[in-house]
C-alpha positions as CSV (number, residue, x, y, z in Angstrom):
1,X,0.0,0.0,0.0
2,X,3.1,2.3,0.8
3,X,4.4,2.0,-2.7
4,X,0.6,3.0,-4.2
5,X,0.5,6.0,-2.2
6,X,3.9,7.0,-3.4
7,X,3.0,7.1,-6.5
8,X,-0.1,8.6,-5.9
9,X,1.8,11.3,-4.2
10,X,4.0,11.9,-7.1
11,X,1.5,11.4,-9.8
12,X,-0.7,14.3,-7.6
13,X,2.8,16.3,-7.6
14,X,3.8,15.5,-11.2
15,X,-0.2,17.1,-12.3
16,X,0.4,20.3,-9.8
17,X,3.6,21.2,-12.1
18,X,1.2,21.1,-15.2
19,X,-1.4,23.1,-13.5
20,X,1.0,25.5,-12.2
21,X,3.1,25.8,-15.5
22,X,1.0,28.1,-17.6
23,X,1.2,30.3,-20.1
24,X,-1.5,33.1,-21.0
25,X,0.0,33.0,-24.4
26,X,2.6,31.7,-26.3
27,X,5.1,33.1,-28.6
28,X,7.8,32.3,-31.1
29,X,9.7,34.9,-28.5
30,X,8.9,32.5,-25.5
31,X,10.1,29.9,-27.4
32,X,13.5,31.1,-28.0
33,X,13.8,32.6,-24.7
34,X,13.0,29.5,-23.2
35,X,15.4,27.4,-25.5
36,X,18.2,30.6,-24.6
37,X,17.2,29.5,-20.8
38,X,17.6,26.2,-20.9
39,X,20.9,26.0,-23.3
40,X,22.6,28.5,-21.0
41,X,22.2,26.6,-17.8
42,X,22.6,23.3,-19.8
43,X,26.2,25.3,-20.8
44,X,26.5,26.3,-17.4
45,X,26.5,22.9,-16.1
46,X,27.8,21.1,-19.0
47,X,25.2,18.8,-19.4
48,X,25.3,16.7,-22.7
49,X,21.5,17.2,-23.9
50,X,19.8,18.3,-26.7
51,X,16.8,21.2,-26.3
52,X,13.3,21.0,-28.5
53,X,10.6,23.3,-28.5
54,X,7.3,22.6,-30.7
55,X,4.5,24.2,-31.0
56,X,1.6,22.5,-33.0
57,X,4.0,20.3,-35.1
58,X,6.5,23.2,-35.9
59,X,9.7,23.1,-34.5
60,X,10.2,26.6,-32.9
61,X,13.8,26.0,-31.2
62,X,16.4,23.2,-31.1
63,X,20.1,23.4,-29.8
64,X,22.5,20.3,-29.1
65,X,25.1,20.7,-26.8
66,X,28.2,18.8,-26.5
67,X,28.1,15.0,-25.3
68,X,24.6,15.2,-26.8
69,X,24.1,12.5,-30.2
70,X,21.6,11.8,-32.8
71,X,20.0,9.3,-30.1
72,X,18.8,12.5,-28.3
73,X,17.0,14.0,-30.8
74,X,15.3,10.6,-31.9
75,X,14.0,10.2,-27.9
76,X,12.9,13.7,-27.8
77,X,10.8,12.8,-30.8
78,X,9.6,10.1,-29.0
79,X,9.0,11.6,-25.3
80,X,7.0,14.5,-27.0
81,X,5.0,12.2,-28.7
82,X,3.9,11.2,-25.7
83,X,3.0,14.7,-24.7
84,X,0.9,15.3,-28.0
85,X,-0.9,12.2,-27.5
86,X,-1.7,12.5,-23.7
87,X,-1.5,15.9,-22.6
88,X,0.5,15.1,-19.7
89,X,4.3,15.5,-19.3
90,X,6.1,12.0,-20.4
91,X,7.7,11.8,-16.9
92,X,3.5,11.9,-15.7
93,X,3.1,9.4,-18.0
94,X,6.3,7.3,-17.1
95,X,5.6,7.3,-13.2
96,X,1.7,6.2,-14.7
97,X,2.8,3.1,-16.8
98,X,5.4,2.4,-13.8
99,X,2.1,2.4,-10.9
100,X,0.4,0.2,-13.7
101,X,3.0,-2.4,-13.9
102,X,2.9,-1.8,-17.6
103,X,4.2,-0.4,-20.9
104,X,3.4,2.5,-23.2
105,X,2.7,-0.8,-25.6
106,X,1.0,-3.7,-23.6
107,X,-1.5,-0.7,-21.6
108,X,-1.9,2.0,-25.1
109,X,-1.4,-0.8,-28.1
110,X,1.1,2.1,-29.4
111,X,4.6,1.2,-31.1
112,X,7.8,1.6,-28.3
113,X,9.5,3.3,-31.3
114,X,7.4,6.2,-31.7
115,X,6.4,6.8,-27.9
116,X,8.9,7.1,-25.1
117,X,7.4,7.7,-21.7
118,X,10.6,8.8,-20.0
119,X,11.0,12.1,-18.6
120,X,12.3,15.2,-20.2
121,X,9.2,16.7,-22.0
122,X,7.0,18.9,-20.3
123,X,3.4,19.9,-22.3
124,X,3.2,23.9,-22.7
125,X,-0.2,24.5,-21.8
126,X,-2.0,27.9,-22.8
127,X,-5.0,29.1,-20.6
128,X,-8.3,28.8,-22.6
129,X,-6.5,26.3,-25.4
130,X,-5.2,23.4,-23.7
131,X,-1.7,21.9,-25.2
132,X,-0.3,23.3,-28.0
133,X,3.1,21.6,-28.2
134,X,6.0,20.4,-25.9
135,X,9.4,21.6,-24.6
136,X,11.7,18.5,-24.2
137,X,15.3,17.7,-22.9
138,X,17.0,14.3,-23.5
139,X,20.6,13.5,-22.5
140,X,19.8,13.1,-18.9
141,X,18.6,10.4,-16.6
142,X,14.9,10.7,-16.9
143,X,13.6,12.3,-13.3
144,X,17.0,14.8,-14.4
145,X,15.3,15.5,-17.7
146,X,12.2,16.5,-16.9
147,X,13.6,18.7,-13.6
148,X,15.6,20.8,-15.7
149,X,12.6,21.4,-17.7
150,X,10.9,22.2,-14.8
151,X,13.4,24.5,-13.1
152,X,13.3,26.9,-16.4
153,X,9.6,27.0,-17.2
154,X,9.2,27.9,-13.4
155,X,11.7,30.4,-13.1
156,X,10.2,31.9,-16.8
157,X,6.9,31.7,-15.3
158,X,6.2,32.5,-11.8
159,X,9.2,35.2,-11.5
């Protein structure tokens, strides 16, 4: 029962950062500003990811820092599939399939190659319109991922 209620706890947490991540609106400016954000304290730390930001099916920003590889930019594919088809981040989703015992295949019936529910991409969600795209990192360990993500949007958002 311990083990439900932790992910209950996290799920409840995980849904809270999508509730409190927000935009009014959102802009090809607040796209590159958020991709500068994120690649400078990527930089900063000298973390080996690579940055996407879509907005419905556009690619609005994309950087690759060193240590990052082709492999990063097929799983950010995949994670914000994952996004565009649930709404939720793919580190919601993750810690979901996880409670469930489950996989994105045996519990969806979707393909492993084209879905990745591992953290790192976070849904940006306009007031009044719901999901319009997703901001993804991959390099990282997936909890790491998705944090950074996290960290940027919030300090974007709420200061």
């Amino acid at each position: 029962m311990k083990l439900l209620e932790t992910y209950d706890d996290r799920l409840e947490e995980l849904l809270e950062q999508e509730n409190r991540l927000t935009f009014k609106s959102f802009t090809h400016k607040d796209a590159h500003e958020i991709g500068e954000r994120l690649y400078e304290l990527a930089c900063e730390r000298k973390l080996p990811v690579a940055i996407d930001i879509q907005q419905n099916g556009q690619t609005m920003y994309h950087a690759a820092l060193p240590g990052s590889s082709p492999d990063n930019d097929s799983w950010i594919i995949r994670k914000s599939n994952i996004v565009h088809q649930f709404h939720h981040s793919s580190y919601y989703m993750s810690v979901h399939l996880e409670q469930a015992g489950s996989s994105i295949s045996e519990l969806y019936l979707l393909d492993g190659h084209k879905f990745a529910a591992h953290g790192g991409s976070f849904p940006i969600i306009v007031e009044g319109a719901g999901v319009i795209g997703a901001i993804t990192v991959s390099g990282l360990p997936s909890e790491d991922d998705h944090a950074l993500v996290v960290e940027v949007l919030s300090d974007y958002l709420l200061t």
